[in-house]
N, C-alpha and C positions, 0 to 999 in steps of 0.2 A: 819454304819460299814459294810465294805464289806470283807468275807471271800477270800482268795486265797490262789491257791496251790505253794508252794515252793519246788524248787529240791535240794537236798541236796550235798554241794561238797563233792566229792569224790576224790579229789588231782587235780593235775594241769587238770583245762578246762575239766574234768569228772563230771558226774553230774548223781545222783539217777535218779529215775522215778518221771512224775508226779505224784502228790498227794502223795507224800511222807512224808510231812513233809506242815503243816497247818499254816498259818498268819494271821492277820487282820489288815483294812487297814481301820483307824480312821478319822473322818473328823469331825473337829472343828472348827468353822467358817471358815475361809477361807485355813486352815493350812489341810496336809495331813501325820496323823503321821502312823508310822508300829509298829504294837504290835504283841508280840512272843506268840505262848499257850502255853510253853514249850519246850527250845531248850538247857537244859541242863544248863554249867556254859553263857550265854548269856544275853543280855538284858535286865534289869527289866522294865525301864521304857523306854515308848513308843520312839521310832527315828522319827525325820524329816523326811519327804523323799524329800523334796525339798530343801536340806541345801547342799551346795557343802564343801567337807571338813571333819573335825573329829568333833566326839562328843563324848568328852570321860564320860564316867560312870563307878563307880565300881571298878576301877583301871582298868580299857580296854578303848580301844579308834573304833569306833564302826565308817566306812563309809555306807553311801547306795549309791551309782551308777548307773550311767543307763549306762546301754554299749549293744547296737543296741536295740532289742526290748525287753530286760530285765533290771531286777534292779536287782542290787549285793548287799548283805551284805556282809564288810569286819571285820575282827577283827584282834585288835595284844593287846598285854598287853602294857601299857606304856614303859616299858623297852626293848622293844622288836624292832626290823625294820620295814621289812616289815611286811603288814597285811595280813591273811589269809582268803579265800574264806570262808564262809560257807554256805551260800544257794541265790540260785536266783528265783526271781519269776516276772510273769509277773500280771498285775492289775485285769485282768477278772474277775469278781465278780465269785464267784464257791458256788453247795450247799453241807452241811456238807455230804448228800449221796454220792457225787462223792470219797468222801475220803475211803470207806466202805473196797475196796479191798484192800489198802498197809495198814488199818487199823488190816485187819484179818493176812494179811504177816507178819504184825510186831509179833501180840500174837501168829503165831503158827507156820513158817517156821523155819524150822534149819538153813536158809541161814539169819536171821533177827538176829541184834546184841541183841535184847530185848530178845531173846528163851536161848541164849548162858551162859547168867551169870543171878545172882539179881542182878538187879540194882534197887537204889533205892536215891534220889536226892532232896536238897530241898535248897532253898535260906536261908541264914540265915542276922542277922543283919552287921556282919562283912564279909563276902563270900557267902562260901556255903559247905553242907557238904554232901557226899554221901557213898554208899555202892556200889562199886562195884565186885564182884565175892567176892573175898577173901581181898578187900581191904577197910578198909576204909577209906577217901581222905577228911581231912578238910584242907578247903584253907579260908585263912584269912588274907583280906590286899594283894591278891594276892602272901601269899607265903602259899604254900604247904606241910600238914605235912601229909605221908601216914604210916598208920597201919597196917600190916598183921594181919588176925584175920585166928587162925588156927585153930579151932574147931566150932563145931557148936553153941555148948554155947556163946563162944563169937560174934557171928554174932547175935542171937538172944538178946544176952545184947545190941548190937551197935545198933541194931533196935530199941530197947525199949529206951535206955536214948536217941538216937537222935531224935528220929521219932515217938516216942509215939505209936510203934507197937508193939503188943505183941503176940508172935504165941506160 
């Protein structure tokens, strides 16, 4: 398993810093898969990276590309057109220290989207379901049902029965 760093799209041909956003890059006999640590609604199970074409999972349809000296991960939902960019990375084995500084950006900048709201996120059997700021967002089968939670009580409930958290 070799770790690497991915930058994260940031809208058309923009793109985070390195070591933004972490991968790993699996090798099984002869086959080269990419596995996510976590990239939100994305992923669960490992992608090709030598497969030219879609791979859909999840209700998404998931490419990896090589376009010059990087590889693209694309996504669109089945129902959808075009696929959207979400992060590119190139192979270079990287160790988990090089990651340290967009690690502390994320936990303490005001410019970091993680400082801004809770969030909080997790794969379920049918989707996935999360807490964001004041929302909470179960998606299931790829259709989306969002909640306003207006009080603190109910954020703290939506924690506890989704997430087994209890503050």
């Amino acid at each position: 398993v070799d770790i690497v760093s991915a930058e994260v799209s940031l809208g058309e041909s923009e793109f985070g810093p390195p070591f933004d956003h972490m991968v790993l890059l699996v090798f099984v006999g002869q086959q080269r898969l990419l596995a996510d640590v976590g990239f939100g609604d994305s992923f669960l199970d490992p992608l090709l990276m030598e497969h030219e074409g879609e791979q859909p999972q999840d209700g998404a349809i998931y490419e990896v590309r090589c376009e010059d000296t990087w590889y693209v991960v694309a996504r669109r939902l089945a129902n959808e057109g075009r696929p959207a960019t979400s992060f590119r990375f190139q192979t270079k084995p990287r160790q988990v220290s090089e990651f340290e500084d967009m690690c502390h950006f994320h936990q303490t900048s005001p410019e970091s989207h993680f400082t801004r709201k809770d969030i909080c996120s997790r794969a379920t059997e049918m989707g996935r379901t999360t807490i964001s700021g004041a929302h909470l967002i179960e998606t299931r089968a790829g259709v989306r049902l969002v909640t306003e939670l207006t009080d603190d009580e109910q954020r703290r409930s939506a924690l506890e029965v989704h997430f087994g958290i209890s503050l």
